[in-house]
C-alpha positions in Angstrom: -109.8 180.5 264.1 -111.1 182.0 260.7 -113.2 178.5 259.9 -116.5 181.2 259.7 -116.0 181.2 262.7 -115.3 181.1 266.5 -118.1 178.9 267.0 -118.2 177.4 270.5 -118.8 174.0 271.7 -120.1 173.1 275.1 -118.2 170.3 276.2 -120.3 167.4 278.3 -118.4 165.8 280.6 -114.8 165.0 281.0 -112.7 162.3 280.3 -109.9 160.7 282.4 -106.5 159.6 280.8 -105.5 155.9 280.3 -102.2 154.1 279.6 -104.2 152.5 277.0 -103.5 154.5 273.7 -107.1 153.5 272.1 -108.6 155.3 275.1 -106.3 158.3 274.8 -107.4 158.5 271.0 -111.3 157.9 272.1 -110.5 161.1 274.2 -108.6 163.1 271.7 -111.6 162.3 269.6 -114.2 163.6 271.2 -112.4 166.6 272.0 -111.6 166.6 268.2 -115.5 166.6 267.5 -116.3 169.6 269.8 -114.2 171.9 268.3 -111.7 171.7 271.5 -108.5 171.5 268.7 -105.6 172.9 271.6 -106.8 170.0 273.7 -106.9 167.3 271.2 -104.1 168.3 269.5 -102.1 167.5 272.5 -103.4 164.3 273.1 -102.7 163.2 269.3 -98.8 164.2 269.1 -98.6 162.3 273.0 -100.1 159.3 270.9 -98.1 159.8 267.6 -94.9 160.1 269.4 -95.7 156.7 271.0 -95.6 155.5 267.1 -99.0 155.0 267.2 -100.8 156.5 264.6 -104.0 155.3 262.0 -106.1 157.2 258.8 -108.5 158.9 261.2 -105.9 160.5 263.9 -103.6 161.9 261.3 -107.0 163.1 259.7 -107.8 164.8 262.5 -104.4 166.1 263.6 -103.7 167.8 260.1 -107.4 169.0 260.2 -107.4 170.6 263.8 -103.9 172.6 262.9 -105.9 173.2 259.6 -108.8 174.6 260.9 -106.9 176.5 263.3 -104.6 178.2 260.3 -101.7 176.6 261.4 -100.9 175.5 257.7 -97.4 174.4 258.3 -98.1 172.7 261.8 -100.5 170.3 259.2 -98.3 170.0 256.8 -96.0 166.9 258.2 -99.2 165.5 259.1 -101.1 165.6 256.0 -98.0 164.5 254.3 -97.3 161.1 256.8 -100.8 160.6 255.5 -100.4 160.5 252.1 -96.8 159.0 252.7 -98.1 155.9 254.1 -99.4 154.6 250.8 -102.1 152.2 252.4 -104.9 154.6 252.9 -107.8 155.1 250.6 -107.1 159.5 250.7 -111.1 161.6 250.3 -110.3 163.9 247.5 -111.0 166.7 250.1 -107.5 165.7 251.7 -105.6 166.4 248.1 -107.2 170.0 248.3 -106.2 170.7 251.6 -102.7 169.1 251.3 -102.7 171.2 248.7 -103.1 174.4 250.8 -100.7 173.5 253.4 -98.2 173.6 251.1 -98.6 176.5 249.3 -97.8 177.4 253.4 -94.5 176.2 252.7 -93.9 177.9 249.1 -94.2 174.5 247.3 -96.2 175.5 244.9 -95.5 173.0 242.2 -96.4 170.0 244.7 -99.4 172.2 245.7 -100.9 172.3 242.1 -100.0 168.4 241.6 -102.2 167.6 244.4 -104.9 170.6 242.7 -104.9 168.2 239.6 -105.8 165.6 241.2 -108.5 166.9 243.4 -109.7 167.8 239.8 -109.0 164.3 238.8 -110.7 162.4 241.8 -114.1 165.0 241.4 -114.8 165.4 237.7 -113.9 168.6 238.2 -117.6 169.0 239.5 -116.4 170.3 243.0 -116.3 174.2 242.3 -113.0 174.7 243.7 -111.7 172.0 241.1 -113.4 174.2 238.0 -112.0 177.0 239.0 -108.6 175.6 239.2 -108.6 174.2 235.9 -110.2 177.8 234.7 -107.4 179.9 236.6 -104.1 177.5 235.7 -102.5 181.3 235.2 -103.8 182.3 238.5 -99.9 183.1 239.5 -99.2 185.6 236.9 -102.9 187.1 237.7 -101.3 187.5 241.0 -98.0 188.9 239.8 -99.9 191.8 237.7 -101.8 193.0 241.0 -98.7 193.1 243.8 -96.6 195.6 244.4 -99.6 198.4 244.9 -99.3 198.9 248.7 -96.6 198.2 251.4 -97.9 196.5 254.7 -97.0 197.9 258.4 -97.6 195.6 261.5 -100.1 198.0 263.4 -98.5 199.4 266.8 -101.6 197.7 269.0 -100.6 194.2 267.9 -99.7 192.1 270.8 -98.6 188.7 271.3 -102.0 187.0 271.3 -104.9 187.8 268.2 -106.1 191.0 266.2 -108.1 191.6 263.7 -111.2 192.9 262.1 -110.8 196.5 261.8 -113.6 198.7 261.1 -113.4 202.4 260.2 -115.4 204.2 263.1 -115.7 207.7 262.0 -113.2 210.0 260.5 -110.6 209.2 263.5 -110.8 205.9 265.3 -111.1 202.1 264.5 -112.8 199.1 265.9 -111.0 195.8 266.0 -111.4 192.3 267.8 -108.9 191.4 270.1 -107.7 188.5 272.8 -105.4 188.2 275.6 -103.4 185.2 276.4 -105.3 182.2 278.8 -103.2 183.1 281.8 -104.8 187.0 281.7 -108.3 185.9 280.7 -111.3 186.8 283.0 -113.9 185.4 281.2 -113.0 181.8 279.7 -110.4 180.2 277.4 -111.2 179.3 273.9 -111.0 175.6 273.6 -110.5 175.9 269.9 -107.8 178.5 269.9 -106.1 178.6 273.6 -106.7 182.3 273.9 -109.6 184.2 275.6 -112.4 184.6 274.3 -112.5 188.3 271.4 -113.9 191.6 272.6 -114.2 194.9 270.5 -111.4 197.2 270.9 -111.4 200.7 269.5 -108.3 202.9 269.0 -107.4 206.2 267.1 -105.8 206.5 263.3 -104.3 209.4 261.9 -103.3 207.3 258.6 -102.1 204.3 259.5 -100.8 204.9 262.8 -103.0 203.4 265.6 -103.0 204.7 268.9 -104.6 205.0 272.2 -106.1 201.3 272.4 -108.9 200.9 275.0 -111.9 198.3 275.1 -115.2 199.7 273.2 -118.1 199.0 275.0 -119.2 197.3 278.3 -122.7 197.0 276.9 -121.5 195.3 273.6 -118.2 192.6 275.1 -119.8 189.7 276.7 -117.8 186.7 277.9 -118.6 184.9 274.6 -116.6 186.5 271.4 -117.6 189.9 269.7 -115.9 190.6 266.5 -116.1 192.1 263.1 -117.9 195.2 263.3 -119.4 197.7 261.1 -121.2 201.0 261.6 -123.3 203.1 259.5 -121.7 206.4 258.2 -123.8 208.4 261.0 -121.9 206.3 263.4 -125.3 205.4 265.5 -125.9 201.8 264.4 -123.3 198.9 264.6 -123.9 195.4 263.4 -121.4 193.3 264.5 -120.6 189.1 265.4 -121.2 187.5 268.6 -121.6 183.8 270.0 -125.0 182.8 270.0 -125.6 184.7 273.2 -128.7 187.3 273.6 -130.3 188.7 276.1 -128.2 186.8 278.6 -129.7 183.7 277.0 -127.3 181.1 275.6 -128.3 179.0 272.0 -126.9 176.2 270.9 -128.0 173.8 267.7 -128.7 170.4 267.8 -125.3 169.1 268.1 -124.9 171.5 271.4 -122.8 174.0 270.0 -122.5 177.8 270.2 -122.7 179.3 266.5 -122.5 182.7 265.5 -125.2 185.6 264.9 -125.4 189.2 263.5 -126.6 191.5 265.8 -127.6 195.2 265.9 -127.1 197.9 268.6 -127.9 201.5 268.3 -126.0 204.5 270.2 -128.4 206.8 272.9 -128.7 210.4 272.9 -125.5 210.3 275.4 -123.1 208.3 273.1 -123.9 205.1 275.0 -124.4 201.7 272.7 -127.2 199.8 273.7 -130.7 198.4 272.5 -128.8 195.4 271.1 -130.9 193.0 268.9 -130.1 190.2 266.7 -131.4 189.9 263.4 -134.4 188.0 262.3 -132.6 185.8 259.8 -130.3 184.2 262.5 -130.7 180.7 263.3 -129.4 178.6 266.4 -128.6 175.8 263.5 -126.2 177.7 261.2 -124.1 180.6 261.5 -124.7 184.0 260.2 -121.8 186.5 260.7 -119.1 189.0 259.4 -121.4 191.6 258.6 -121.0 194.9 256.1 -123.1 197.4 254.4 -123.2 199.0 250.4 -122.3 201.7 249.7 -125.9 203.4 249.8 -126.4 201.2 252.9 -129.6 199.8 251.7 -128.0 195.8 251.9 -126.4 194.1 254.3 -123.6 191.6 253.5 -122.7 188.6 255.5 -121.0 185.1 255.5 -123.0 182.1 256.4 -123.6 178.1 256.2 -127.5 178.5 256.1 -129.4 176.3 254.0 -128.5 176.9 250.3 -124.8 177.5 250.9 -122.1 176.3 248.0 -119.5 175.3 250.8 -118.1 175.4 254.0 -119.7 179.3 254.1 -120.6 181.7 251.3 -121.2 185.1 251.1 -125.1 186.4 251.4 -127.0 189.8 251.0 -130.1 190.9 252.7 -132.0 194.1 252.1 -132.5 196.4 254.9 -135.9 197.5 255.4 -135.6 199.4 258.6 -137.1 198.9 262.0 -135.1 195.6 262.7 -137.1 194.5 259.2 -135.3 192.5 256.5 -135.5 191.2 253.2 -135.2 187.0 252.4 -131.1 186.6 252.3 -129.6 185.8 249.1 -127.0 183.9 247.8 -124.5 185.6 245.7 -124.3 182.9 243.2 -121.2 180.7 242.3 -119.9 183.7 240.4 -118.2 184.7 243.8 -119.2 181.6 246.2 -117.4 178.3 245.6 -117.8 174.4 247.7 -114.4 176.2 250.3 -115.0 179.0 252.7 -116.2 182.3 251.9 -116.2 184.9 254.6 -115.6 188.7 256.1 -117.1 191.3 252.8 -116.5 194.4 252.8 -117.6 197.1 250.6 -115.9 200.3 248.9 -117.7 203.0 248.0 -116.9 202.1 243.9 -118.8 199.2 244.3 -116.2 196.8 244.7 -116.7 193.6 246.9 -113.7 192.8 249.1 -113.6 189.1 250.6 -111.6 186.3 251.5 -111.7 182.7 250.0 -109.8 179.5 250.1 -111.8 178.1 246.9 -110.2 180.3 244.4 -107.1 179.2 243.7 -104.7 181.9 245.6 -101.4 182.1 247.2 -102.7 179.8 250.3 -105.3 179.9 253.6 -107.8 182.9 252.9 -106.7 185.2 250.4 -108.4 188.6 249.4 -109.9 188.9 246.4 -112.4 191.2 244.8 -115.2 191.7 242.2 -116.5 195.0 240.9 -120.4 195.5 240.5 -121.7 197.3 237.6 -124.8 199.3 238.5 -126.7 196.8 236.5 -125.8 194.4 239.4 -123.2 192.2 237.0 -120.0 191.2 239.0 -116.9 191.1 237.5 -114.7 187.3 238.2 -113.2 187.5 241.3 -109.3 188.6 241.1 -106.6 188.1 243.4 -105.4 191.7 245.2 -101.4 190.0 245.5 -99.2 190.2 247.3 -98.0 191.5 249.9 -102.0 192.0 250.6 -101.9 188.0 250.1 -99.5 185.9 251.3 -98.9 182.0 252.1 -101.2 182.0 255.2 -104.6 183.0 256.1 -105.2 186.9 255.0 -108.6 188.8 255.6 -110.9 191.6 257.0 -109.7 193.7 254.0 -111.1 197.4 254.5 -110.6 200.2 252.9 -111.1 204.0 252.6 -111.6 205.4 248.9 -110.8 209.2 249.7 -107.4 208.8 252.3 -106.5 205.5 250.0 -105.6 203.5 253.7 -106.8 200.6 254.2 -106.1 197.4 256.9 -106.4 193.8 256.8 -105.6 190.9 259.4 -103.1 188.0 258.7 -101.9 185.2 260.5 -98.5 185.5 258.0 -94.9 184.7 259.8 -93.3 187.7 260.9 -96.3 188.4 263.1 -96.5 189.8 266.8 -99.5 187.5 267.5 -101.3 184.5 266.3 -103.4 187.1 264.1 -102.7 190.8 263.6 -103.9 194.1 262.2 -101.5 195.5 259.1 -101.9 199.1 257.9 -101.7 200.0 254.5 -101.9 203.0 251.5 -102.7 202.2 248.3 -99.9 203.5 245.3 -101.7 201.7 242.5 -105.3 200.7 241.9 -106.4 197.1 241.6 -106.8 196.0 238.1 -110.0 194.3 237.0 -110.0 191.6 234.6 -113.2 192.8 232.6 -115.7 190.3 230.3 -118.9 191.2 227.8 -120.6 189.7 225.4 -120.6 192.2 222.0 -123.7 190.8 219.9 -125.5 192.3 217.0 -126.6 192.2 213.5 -125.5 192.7 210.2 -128.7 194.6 207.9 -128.5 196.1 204.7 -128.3 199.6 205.4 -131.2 200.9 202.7 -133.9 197.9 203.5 -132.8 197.0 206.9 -133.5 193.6 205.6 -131.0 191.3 207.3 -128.2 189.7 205.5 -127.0 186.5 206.3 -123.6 184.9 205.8 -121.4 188.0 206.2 -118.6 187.7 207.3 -118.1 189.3 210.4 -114.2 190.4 212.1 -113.7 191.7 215.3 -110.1 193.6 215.8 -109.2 195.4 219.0 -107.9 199.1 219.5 -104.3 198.2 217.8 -106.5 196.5 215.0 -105.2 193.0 216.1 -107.6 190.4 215.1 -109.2 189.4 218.1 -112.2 186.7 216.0 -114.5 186.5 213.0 -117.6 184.8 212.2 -120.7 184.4 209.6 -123.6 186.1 210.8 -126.2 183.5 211.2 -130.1 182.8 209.5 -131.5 185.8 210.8 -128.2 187.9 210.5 -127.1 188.0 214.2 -123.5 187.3 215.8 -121.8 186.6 219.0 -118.2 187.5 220.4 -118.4 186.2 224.0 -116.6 187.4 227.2 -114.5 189.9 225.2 -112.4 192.2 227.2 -113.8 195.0 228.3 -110.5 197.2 230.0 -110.1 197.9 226.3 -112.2 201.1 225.4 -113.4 200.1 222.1 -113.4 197.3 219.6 -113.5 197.6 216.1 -116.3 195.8 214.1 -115.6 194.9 210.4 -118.7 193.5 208.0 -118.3 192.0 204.4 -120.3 190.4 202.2 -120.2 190.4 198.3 -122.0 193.2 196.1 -121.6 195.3 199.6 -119.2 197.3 200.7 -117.2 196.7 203.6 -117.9 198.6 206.5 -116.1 198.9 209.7 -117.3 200.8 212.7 -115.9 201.5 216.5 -117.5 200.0 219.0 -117.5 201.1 222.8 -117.1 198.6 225.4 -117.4 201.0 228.0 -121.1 201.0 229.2 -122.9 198.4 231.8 -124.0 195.0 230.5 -123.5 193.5 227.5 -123.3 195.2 223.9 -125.0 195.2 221.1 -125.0 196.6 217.3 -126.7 196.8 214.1 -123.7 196.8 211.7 -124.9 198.6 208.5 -123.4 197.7 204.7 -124.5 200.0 201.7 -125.0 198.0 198.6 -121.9 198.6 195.8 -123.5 201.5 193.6 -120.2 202.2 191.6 -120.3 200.1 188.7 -116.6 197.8 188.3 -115.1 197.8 184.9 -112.4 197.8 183.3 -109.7 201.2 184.2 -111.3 201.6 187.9 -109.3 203.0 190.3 -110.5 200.6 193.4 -109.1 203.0 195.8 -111.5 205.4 194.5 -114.7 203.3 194.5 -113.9 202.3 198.4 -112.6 206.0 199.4 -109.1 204.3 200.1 -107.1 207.6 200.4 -103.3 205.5 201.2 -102.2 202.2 202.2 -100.4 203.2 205.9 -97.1 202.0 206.4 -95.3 202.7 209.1 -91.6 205.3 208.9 -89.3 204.0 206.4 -91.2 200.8 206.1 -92.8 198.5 203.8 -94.7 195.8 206.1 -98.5 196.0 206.2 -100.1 197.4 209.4 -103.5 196.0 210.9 -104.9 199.2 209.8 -103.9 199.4 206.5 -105.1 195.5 206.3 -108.7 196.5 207.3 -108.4 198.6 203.4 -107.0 196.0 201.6 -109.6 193.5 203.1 -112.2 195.6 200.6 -109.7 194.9 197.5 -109.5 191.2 198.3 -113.4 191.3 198.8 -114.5 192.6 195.6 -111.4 190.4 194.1 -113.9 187.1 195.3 -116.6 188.2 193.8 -115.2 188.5 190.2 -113.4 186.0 189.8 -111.6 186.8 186.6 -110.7 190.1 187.6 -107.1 191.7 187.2 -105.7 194.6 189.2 -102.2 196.8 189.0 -101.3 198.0 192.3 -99.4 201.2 192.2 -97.6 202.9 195.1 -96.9 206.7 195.2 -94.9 208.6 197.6 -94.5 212.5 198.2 -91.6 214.5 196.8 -89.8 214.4 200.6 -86.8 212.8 199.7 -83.9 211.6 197.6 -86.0 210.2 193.8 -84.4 207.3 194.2 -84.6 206.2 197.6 -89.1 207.1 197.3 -88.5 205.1 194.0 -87.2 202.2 195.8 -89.4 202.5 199.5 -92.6 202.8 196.8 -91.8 199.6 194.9 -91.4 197.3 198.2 -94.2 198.9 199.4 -96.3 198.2 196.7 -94.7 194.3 196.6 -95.6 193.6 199.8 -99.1 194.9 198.8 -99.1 192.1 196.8 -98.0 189.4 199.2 -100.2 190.3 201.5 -103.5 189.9 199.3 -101.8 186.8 198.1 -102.0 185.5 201.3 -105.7 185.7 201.7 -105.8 183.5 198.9 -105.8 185.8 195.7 -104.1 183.9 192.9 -100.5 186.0 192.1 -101.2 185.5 188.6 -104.4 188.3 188.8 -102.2 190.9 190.6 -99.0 193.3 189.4 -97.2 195.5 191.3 -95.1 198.6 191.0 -93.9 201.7 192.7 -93.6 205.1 191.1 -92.0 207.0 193.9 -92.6 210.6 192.7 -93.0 210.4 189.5 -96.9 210.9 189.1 -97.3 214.1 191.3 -101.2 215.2 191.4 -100.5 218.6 192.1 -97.6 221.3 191.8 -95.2 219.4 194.8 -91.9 219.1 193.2 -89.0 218.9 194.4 -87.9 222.3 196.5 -91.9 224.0 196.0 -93.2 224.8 199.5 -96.4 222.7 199.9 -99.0 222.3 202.8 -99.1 218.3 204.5 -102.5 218.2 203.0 -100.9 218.9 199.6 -98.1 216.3 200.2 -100.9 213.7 201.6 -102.8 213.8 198.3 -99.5 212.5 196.8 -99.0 210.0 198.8 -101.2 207.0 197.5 -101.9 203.5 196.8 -103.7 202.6 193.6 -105.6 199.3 192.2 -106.4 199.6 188.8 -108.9 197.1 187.2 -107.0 195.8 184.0 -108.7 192.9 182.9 -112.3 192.1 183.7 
């Protein structure tokens, strides 16, 4: 059912069965081709049971449960197919063999068939890129379920719901079938109900109540679904069969595809004045429709000319009077060669929709993408489970203030074939977030750029996160850097300059960029210098009790180990000094491995041992009055507590 879809196909002409099996699968064939998947199913398994069975009819057996969601009806299908061993498999058959059984919570078997869809297509099929991009798509799913709890809404039946759509404060509209022995107006060929008519019912929260059809004016006896209404509530655009003004389309192949149209409410509260919109076409479908935010754009799934896949996700801007921007494609970004369908949009700019060419859970999951008001999109993430599931799950809405939200699902434990679950959200979706942080390193007194600096970028816990030289004309690049951190820190050094490090924000739109500044050395290095004094090193942080060197106290010692490089021959004594706090000879002891691992750690970054010495003093060199049992301030204590590197050789 959710192929775009619910496109109809006008069947001409019926055949008569024969004993003959070749005519029974001519039949089942053409029935196959029309979109008419109940009938030809039947006729397939009637075949198949008869042990007769070839590359094209288990084909189109797995593919007409497929299409119709029925993932674990396909399964022994598509698996007799690639059991057989004799048949030359399409690659598009390892991707959907792959989906079925991810149905069946194979997982492992579902991502050996993934690697070789990626094998048979170069990975050039976009579904197969993003596979080998998103390998850890299960633990992206992990870190975004558990936020809500799903409830099987009370006006689910035994045949299809879904597609809710928040009209007003107090009621929703949904699509809905009955079963083909109540139907009045025609039977789906493709799913064996009746054809979907808008339903509305009240909410207070998630409870649904009091469900009634919507409109006279708006059902036909072709399907209506998908709905969405402007926050006024007097305009709806909503999906129907390619049936307007009482006037039937079909495309060239004679089938019934879908448009967007538009109805507006009277002066008495009556819907009528229903239009379709001028960027339909009787040749591809157009469908699924919501608005931003602002309502200025109108989002929608289609297979028009220019589409990645099977159907990708378009906006148009709304001009008014039934007048409409050119559709555009939302770029590959959130589109991929599968199906893309049913947006919707929150009011924080956040793009809900479902896809089956991101690799998920199975079927149609939901995923999302934030927009930056630049217009930048986040990477689509996965919302989890139990939003996601094995089977198809879509028609994600959601309301930002109450936090309640549906979605549709064909998942097991249903009433129907699809139905409408409730939801609150306890926890907020987490983005995955990417920039590009570029700049330039300049001397801070010419501006004159300097080139070959070396350049480190640590994040907010001061882990390295990369370094580089700044290039010819001083610039450098850290790409898709994470922006759910706050800040970065940037860290410049270059010989006869002193190191400078500044925070960086990550927090704005777009991408970020920075001059990073460094002062030319003005203290003159000789002989007796305190180091610590010429680069305002005030203490060398350890943490409580410890002597291992933190990131941040390795950002200071990266200025000792820089002016080490660029005199060679230089000697320094590193001295540690604690407070009087303490037993003398435990601060005696903490300052001397402290000021040892000093030394290992400058070692390390390639500073011959034989130029360094190191010792701890404990409290033996107070600067000030703070002995032992003489009340003293922290600041007093603080200027006590130090690290020395005294130049002893030149």
């Amino acid at each position: 059912m959710k192929i775009l879809t619910l496109s109809v196909a006008l069947l001409m002409g019926t055949s008569f069965l024969s004993a003959q099996n070749e005519r029974e699968l001519e039949k089942a064939n053409e029935m196959y081709k029309n979109f008419a998947y109940i009938d030809a199913i039947k006729i397939y398994e009637r075949i198949a049971q008869k042990g007769y069975v070839n590359q094209e009819m288990l084909e189109s057996l797995g593919n007409a449960y497929y299409y119709n969601a029925e993932y674990k009806k396909a399964q022994p299908w598509y698996e007799k197919l690639f059991e057989e061993g004799k048949y030359n498999i399409k690659p598009e058959y390892y991707y959907r063999y792959s989906q079925v059984l991810k149905s069946v919570g194979d997982y492992t078997q579902a991502d050996k068939m993934m690697a070789k869809f990626v094998e048979l297509t170069n990975a050039k099929d976009t579904r197969a890129a993003l596979y080998e991009e998103n390998k850890d798509y299960q633990e992206v799913i992990k870190n975004n379920s558990g936020r809500f709890e799903l409830n099987n809404a009370s006006i689910n039946t035994e045949n299809s719901e879904y597609g809710t759509a928040f009209y007003g404060d107090k009621k929703i509209v949904f699509a809905a079938a009955t079963n083909a022995k109540k139907a009045r107006r025609g039977v789906s060929q493709w799913t064996g109900e009746s054809f979907y008519d808008l339903y509305e019912a009240e909410h207070n929260q998630q409870k649904l109540t009091n469900r009634k059809p919507f409109s006279s004016t708006i059902n036909t006896q072709f399907n209506e679904s998908t709905p969405v209404f402007t926050k006024d509530g007097n305009t709806m655009y909503f999906t129907r069969n390619n049936y307007v003004n009482r006037r039937l389309g079909t495309d060239v192949e004679n089938t019934i595809l879908l448009k967007i149209l538009c109805a507006t409410k009277d002066k008495n509260g009556n819907w009528g004045n229903v239009v379709e919109v001028p960027f339909n076409s009787d040749q591809y479908n157009v469908a699924h429709p919501a608005l931003s935010p602002d309502e200025k754009y109108l989002y929608f799934a289609s297979d028009m000319p220019g589409t990645f896949g099977n159907s990708d996700i378009f906006r148009v801007e709304i001009l008014g009077n039934n007048q409409y921007g050119t559709p555009e494609n939302l770029g590959n970004v959130i589109n991929t060669a599968g199906r893309e369908s049913f947006p919707f949009f929150s009011k924080e700019n956040v793009l809900y929709y479902s896809s089956d060419g991101i690799p998920g859970l199975g079927g149609l999951d939901i995923f999302a993408v934030k927009f930056s008001t630049d217009g930048t999109a986040s990477k689509p993430i996965n919302i989890g489970m139990p939003g996601n599931s094995a089977d198809d799950d879509f028609c994600f809405v959601f309301d930002s203030d109450s936090k309640i939200g549906f979605l549709s699902s064909n998942r097991a434990g249903g009433k129907g074939k699809d139905d409408i679950y409730s939801f609150h959200e306890d926890k907020p979706l987490y983005f995955s977030c990417e920039k590009n942080l570029k700049g330039v390193v300049k001397d801070a007194k010419t501006k004159q750029i300097i080139t070959d600096a070396k350049v480190v970028l640590s994040n907010k816990i001061m882990k390295e996160v990369g370094n580089q030289k700044s290039k010819a004309d001083g610039t450098f690049a850290f790409e898709k850097v994470n922006c759910n951190d706050a800040y970065y820190y940037l860290r410049g050094e270059k010989q006869r300059y002193e190191t400078a490090e500044v925070n960086v924000s990550v927090e704005k739109d777009g991408d970020v960029y920075y001059e990073l500044l460094l002062n030319p050395r003005q203290v003159a290095i000789q002989k007796g210098v305190d180091l610590a004094k010429v680069f305002e090193i005030k203490e060398i942080k350890f943490d409580y009790d410890k002597a291992n060197i933190r990131p941040d106290a390795a950002v200071e010692l990266t200025k000792i180990v820089e002016v080490m490089r660029e005199y060679p021959k230089m000697k320094i004594d590193i001295r540690s000094h604690t407070d009087s706090r303490g037993a003398d000879a435990y601060n005696l002891k903490l300052s001397d491995r402290r000021a040892k691992s000093t030394l290992e750690w400058i070692v390390k970054q390639g500073i011959s041992r034989s130029r360094l010495k190191a010792k701890g003093y404990g409290e033996k060199q107070l600067v000030n009055r703070c002995s032992n049992g003489v009340p003293c301030t922290e600041e007093e204590h603080q200027a006590n507590r130090r690290s020395e590197f005294i130049v002893i050789s030149m």
